[in-house]
C-alpha positions as semicolon CSV with decimal commas, in nm:
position;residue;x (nm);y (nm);z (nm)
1;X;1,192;1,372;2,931
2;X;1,215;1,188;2,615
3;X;1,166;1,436;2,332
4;X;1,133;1,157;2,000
5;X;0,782;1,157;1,877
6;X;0,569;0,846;1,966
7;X;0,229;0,701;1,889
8;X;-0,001;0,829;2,134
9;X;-0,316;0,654;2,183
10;X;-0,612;0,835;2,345
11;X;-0,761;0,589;2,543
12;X;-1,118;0,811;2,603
13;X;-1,131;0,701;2,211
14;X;-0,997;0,356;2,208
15;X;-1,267;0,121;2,172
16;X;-1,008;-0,214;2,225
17;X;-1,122;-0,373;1,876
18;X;-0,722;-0,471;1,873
19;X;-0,659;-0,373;1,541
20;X;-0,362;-0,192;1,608
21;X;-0,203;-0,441;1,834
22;X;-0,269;-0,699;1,502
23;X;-0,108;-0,510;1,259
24;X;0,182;-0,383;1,467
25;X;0,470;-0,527;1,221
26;X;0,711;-0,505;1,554
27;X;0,461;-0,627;1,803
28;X;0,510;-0,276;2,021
29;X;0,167;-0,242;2,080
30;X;0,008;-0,407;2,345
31;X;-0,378;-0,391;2,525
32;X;-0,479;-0,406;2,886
33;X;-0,824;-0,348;3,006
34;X;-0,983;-0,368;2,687
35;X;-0,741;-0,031;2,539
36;X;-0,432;-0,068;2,363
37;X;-0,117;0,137;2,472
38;X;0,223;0,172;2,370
39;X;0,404;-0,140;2,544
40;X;0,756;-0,110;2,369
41;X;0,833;0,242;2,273
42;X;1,145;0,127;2,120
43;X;1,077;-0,109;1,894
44;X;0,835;0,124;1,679
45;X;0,958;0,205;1,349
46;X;0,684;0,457;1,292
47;X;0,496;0,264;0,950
48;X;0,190;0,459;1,055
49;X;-0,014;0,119;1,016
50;X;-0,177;0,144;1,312
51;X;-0,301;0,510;1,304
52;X;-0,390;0,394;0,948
53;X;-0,591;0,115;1,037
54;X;-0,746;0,256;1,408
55;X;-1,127;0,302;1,322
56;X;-1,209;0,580;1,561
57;X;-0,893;0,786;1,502
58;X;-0,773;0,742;1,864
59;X;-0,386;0,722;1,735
60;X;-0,208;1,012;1,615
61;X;0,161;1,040;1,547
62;X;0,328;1,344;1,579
63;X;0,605;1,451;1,291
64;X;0,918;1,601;1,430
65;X;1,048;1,857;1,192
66;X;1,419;1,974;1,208
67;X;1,536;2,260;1,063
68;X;1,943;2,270;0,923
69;X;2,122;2,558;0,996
70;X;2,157;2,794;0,704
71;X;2,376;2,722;0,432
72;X;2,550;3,102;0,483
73;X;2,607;3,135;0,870
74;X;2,767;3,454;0,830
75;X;2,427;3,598;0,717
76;X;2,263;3,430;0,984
77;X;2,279;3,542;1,336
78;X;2,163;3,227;1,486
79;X;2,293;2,976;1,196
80;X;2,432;2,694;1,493
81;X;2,086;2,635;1,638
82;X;1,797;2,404;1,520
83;X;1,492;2,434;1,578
84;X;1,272;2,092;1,605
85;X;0,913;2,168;1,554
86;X;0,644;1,840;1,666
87;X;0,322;1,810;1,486
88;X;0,031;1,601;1,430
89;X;-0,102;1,410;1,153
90;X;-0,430;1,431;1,308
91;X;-0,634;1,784;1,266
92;X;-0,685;1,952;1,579
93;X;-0,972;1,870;1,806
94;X;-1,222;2,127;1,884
95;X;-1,465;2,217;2,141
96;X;-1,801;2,183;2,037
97;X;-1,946;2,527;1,835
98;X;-1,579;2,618;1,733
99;X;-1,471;2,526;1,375
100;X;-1,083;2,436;1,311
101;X;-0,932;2,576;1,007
102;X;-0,945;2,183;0,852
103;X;-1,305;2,238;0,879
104;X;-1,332;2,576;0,656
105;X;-1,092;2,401;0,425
């Protein structure tokens, strides 16, 4: 399993007006059946134009966040491990009735 952070495109949300796929500086977006998808994983560069420019908010990109190892491993018990944390630059989506944090914000 590939653990880099990619585009993801939810396709319930995609309405296949092909902006994304346009503005992809490295052309890794693609559409089939009227949705766009992620064609060429590795040529994105993640510029965040297409979750920019996506009208209905169907692409998010997740952050990967990587923590160093303390600067004083002899105070540290676990001061050789990372740990990689993924998040999203979209808020979280809720049920309908329930309120996110963003929301109260």
């Amino acid at each position: 399993m590939n653990n880099d952070p990619l585009p993801s495109i939810d396709q319930k949300l995609c309405t296949g007006c092909r902006r994304c796929v346009d503005i992809c500086p490295t052309h890794a977006l693609d559409q089939t059946n009227d949705k766009a998808y992620l064609r060429y994983p590795d040529l994105c560069t993640y510029c965040t134009a297409c979750e920019d420019v996506c009208p209905v908010n169907a692409i998010s990109l997740p952050f990967l966040i990587l923590l160093a190892p303390a600067l004083h491993p002899a105070s540290q018990d676990v001061s050789d491990q990372h740990l990689a944390l993924s998040i999203s630059s979209q808020p979280p989506r809720t049920k309908p009735g329930l309120h996110s944090a963003h929301s109260a914000l």
